[in-house]
C-alpha positions in Angstrom: 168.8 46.7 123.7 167.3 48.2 126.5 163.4 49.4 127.1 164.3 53.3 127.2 167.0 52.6 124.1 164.1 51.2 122.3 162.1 54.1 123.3 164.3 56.2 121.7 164.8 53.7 118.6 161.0 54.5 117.7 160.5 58.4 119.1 163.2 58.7 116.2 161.9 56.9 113.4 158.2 57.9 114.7 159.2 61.9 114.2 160.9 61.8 111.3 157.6 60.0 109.5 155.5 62.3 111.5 157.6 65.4 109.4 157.3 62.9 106.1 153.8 63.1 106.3 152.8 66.6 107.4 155.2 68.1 104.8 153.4 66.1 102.4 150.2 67.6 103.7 151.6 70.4 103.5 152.9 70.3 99.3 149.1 69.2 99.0 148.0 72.2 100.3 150.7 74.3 98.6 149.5 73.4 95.2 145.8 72.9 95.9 145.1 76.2 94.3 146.6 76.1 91.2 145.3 72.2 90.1 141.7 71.8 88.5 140.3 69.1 91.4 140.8 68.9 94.6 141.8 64.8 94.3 144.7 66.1 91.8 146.6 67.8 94.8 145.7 65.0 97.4 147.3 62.8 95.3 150.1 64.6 95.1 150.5 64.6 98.8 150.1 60.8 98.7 152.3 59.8 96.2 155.4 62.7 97.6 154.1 60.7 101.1 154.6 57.2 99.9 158.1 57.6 97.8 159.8 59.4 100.8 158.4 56.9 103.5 159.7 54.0 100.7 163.4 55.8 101.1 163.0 56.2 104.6 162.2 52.6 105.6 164.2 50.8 102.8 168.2 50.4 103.9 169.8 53.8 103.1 171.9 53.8 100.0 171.2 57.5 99.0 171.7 60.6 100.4 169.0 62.8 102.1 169.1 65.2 99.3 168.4 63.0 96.3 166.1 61.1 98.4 163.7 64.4 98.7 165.0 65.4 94.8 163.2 61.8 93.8 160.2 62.9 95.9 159.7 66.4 94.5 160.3 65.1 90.8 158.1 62.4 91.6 154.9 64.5 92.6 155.9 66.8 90.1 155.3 64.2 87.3 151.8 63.3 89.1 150.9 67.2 88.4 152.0 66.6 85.0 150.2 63.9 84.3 147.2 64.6 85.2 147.1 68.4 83.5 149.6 68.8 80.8 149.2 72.8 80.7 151.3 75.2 82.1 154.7 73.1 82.7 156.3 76.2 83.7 154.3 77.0 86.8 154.2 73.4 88.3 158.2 73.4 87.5 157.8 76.6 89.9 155.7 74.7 92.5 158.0 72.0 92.6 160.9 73.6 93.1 159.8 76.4 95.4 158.5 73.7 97.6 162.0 71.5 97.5 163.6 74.8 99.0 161.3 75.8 101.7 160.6 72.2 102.8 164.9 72.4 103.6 164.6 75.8 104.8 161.8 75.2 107.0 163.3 72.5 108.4 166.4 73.8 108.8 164.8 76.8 110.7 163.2 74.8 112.8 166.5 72.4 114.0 168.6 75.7 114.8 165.6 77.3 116.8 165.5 73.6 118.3 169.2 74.0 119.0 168.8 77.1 120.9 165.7 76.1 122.8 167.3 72.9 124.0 170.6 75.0 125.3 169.0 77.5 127.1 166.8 75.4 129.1 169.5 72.8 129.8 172.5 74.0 131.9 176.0 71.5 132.2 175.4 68.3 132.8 172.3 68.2 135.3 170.6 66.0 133.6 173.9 63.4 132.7 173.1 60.0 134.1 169.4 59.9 134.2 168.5 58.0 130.7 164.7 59.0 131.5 164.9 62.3 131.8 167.2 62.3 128.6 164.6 60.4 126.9 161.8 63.0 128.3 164.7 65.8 126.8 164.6 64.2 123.7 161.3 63.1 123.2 160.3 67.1 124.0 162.8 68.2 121.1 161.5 66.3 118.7 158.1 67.1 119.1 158.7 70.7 119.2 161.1 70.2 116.0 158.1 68.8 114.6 155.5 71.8 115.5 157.9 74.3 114.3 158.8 72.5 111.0 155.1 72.5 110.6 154.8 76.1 111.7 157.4 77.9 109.4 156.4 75.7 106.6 152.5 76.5 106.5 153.4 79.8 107.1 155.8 80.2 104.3 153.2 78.5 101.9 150.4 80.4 103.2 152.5 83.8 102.3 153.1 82.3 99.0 149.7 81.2 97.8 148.5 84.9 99.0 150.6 86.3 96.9 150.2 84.4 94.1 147.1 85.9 92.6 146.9 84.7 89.0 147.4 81.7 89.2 145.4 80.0 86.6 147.6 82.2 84.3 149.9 80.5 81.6 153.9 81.0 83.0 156.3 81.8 80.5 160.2 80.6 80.4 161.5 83.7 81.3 159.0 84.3 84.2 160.0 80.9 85.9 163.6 81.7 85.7 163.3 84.8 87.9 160.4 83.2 90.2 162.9 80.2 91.2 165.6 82.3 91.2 165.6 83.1 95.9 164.8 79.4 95.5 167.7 77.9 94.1 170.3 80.7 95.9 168.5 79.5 99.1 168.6 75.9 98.5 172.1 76.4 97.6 173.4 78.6 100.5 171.6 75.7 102.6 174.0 73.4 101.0 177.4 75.3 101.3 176.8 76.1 105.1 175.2 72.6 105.9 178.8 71.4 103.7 181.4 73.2 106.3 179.4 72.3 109.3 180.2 68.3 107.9 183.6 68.7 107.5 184.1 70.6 110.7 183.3 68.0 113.3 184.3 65.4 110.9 187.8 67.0 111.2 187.2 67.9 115.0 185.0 65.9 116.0 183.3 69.0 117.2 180.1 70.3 116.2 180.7 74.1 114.7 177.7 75.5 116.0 178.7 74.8 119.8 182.6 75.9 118.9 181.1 78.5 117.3 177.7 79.9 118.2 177.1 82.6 116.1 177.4 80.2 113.0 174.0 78.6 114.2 172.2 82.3 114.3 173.9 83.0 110.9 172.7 80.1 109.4 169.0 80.9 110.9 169.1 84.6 109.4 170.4 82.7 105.8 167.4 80.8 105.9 164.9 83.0 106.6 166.3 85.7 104.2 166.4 82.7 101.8 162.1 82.6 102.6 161.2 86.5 102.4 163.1 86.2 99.5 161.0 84.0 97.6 158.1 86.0 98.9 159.5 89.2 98.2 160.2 88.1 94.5 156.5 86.1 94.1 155.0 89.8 95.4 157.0 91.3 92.3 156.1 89.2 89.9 152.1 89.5 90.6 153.1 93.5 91.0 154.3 93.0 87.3 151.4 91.1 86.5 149.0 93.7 87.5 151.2 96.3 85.1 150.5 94.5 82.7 147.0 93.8 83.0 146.3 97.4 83.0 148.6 98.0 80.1 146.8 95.0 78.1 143.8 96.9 79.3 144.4 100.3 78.1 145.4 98.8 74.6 142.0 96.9 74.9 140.0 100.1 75.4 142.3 101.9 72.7 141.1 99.3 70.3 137.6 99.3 71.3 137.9 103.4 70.9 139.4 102.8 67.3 136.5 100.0 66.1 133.6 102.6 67.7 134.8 105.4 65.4 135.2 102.7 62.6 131.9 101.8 62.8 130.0 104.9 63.2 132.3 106.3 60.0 130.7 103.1 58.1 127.5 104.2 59.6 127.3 107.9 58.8 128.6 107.1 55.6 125.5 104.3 54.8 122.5 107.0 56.7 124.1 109.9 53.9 124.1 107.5 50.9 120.0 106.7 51.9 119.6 110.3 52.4 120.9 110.8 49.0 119.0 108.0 47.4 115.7 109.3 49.7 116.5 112.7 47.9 116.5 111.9 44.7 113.2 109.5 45.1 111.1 111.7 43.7 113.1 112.4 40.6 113.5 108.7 39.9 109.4 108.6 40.2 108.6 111.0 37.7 111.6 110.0 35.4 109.6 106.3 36.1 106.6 107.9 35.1 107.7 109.7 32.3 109.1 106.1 30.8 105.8 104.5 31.3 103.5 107.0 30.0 105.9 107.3 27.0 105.2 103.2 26.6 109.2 103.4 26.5 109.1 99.9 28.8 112.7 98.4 27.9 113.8 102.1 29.5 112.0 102.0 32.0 112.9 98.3 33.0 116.9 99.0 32.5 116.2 102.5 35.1 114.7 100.0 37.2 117.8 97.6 37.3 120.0 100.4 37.9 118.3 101.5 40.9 118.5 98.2 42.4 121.6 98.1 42.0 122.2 101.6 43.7 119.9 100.2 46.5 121.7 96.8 47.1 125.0 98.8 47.2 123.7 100.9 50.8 121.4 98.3 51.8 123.0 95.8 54.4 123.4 92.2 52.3 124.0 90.2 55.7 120.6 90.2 58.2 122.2 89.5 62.2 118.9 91.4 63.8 121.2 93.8 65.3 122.0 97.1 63.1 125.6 97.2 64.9 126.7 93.5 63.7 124.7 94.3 60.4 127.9 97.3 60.0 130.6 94.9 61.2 129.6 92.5 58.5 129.1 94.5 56.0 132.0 96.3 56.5 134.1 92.5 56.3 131.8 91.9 53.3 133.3 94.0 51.3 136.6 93.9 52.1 136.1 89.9 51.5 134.6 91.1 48.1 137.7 93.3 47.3 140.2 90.1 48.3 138.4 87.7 46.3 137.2 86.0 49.5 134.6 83.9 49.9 132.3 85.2 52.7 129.6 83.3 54.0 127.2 84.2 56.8 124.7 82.4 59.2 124.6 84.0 62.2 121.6 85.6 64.0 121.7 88.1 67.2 120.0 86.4 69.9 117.1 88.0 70.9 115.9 88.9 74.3 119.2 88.2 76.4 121.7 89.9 78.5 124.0 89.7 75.8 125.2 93.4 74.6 125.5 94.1 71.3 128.8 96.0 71.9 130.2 93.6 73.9 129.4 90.6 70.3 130.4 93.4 68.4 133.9 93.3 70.0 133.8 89.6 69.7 132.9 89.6 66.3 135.3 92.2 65.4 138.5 90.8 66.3 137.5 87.4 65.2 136.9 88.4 61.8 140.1 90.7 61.6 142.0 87.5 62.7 140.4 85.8 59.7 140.9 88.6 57.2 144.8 88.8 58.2 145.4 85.0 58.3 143.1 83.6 55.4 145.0 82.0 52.7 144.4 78.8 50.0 143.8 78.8 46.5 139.7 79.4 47.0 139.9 81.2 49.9 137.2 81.9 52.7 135.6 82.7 55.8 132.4 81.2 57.3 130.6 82.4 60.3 127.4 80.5 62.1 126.1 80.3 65.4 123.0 79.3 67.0 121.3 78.6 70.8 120.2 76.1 73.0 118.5 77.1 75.7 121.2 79.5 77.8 124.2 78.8 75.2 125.2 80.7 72.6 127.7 78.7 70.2 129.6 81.2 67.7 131.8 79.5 64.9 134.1 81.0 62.5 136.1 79.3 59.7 138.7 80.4 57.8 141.1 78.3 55.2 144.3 78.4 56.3 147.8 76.6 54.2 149.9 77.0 57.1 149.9 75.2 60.6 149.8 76.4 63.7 152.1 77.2 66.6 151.3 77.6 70.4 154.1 78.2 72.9 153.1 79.3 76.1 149.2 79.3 75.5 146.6 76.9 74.7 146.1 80.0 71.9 148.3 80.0 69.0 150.5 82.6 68.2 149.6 85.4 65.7 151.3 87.4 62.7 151.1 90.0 64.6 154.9 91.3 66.7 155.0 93.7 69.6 152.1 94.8 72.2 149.9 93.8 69.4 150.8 90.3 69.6 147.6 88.1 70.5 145.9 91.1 71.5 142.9 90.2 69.6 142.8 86.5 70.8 142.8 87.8 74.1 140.1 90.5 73.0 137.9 87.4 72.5 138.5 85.4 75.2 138.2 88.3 78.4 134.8 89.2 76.8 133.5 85.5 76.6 134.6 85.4 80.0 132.6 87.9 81.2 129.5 85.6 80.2 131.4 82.4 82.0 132.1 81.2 78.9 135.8 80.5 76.8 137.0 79.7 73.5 139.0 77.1 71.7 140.8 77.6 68.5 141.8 74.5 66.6 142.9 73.4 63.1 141.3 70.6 61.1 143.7 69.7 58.1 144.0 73.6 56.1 140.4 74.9 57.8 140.9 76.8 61.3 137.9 76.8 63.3 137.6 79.4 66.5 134.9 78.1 68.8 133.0 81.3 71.2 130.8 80.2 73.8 128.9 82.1 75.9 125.8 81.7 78.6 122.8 84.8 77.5 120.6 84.1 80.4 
């Protein structure tokens, strides 16, 4: 083998590595954004690095195809591994990446292909194996830069669109997102397919018989690209929908538990304005018992109005005459049920935390208890206390059944329609807003929801 054969023995395998590795750079940075640590996604790159340089180097026994299949599946499983949520949208990643890595690539070659024709004109250059060399050596590295090029670019477009991305991706919203995927991937095939079987029939290449099959296949490819965009802009356009419809039924909700409130309010200030009323009757009826020396009367008045006093003055003490409604409000629909009701929780003093905001909190937490308590002896138990900037909330609730989470690391509700985990959801967005979360878990036939949120 000659020196300028060898030459082109090594620009070879040297460019194709060179692509290896800075499309592996490349799925890295694709699904940086949506992984919980930076060393998640490098590693990903690595290990998508080192299966396809492994099937590159080893003798070939399988086709290009599966080779890159093995690769994707394989740093797809690292994902997996490493963070077990959201299956759906690092199936998405996966296979959005398998497509545009062939359709960037196979942008790139055609561009290649009518870069390398237009400069070179018959057979000038026939005969001199240096300048071939230089030809090729130049063709490769500029297959290389724009591999790179329409690849970032795609990715970039992507990721930009992509704006929730730490939400949870259902079934049915990963079938349409890979949809312009696998009708891309799949035209790629078909037209890559007849261009095989034409020159091995011919022995001619199609796209030099035939040179607007080269500029077709370019436009299918790209189309293939904007289409994945096009569809990714959608589904975030979707996504903001509903948000704001989630939103509206939040503030609809909020709107319905204000007016609750105040009614249980105006309905406890008229029953003291009653009992202030008649004061001065009770007084002299007092009075009247005493000076009469008719004691055991007098005693049994007494009893009845404390009994009439305990019924309009708040049982449950939070510090905040908002939460003190709330609970009584559960108290006595607890009492109604035959629920136990239990209470140890104190408004935190002296914080940013807004009453209203707890008071949505609080709400839809306990409603969720109300609707889902069951046993023989059932209950509810609420307590909560603080250490330094944290404020730890916990409710119980007995509970026969078990339950069941599909697309969330929340379980699903009774509840059907647009009012489906809207409570849940209530909960978390507010905790949220004090860079907090919550975790709802189930210890034998006790479900405990967790509420954690930073007051200072």
């Amino acid at each position: 083998m000659s020196f300028v054969e060898r030459c082109w023995m090594i620009t070879s395998k040297f460019s194709v590595i060179a692509i290896l590795i800075f499309t592996g750079i490349c799925f890295g940075v694709f699904v940086y954004p949506y992984m919980k640590k930076k060393r998640e996604a490098a590693l990903v790159s690595i290990v998508y690095i080192g299966i396809m340089s492994v099937l590159y180097l080893i003798p070939q026994r399988i086709g290009n195809f599966s080779a890159y299949l093995m690769g994707v599946v394989a740093a797809f499983l690292v994902m997996y591994v490493q963070d077990r949520r959201n299956i759906y949208q690092k199936l998405f990643l996966a296979v959005t990446f398998f497509s545009i890595r062939w359709l960037a690539v196979a942008m790139a070659g055609r561009l290649d292909d009518f870069i390398t024709k237009a400069l070179v004109f018959g057979n000038t250059i026939a005969g001199r194996q240096w300048l071939q060399y230089g030809l090729y050596a130049g063709t490769r590295i500029l297959d290389i830069v724009l591999c790179i090029v329409f690849l970032a670019v795609a990715i970039g477009l992507i990721n930009k669109a992509y704006v929730y991305k730490k939400d949870e991706m259902s079934g049915k919203e990963l079938v349409m997102l890979i949809m312009p995927s696998l009708v891309g991937v799949t035209g790629y095939g078909i037209l890559q397919y007849y261009l095989n079987i034409y020159e091995k029939d011919t022995g001619k290449s199609l796209i030099d018989t035939y040179g607007f099959y080269g500029a077709l296949s370019f436009v299918h490819y790209f189309i293939s690209i904007i289409a994945i965009l096009v569809m990714t802009i959608m589904f975030q356009n979707w996504k903001v929908a509903q948000e704001e419809q989630t939103g509206q039924e939040l503030v609809l909700n909020q709107v319905s538990d204000m007016k609750k409130h105040i009614g249980e309010v105006e309905k406890l200030y008229q029953d003291i304005r009653s009992l202030r009323h008649d004061m001065g009757n009770h007084i002299q009826i007092l009075e009247h018992l005493v000076a009469e020396n008719h004691m055991d009367d007098a005693a049994e008045y007494m009893e009845h109005l404390k009994k009439e006093w305990n019924e309009i003055s708040p049982e449950i003490k939070t510090g905040s005459p908002v939460l003190d409604v709330i609970f009584m409000e559960k108290l006595r629909e607890a009492k109604e049920r035959q629920i136990r009701f239990t209470s140890d929780f104190h408004y935190p003093k002296d914080t940013k935390l807004n009453a209203f905001d707890l008071s949505v909190i609080l709400n839809n937490a306990l409603n969720n208890c109300m609707e889902n308590v069951s046993g023989e002896n059932p209950y509810i138990s609420i307590t909560s206390f603080r250490k330094n900037s944290i404020f730890m909330i916990t409710i119980k609730n007995s509970y026969e059944g078990t339950l069941k989470y599909k697309e969330s690391d929340l379980p699903e509700t009774k509840k059907s329609g647009k009012e489906h985990g809207i409570g849940l959801h209530n909960i978390r967005r507010v905790a949220r807003m004090y860079l907090g979360d919550i975790s709802l878990e189930q210890e034998n036939q006790e479900v405990v929801l967790s509420i954690m949120l930073q007051v200072e």
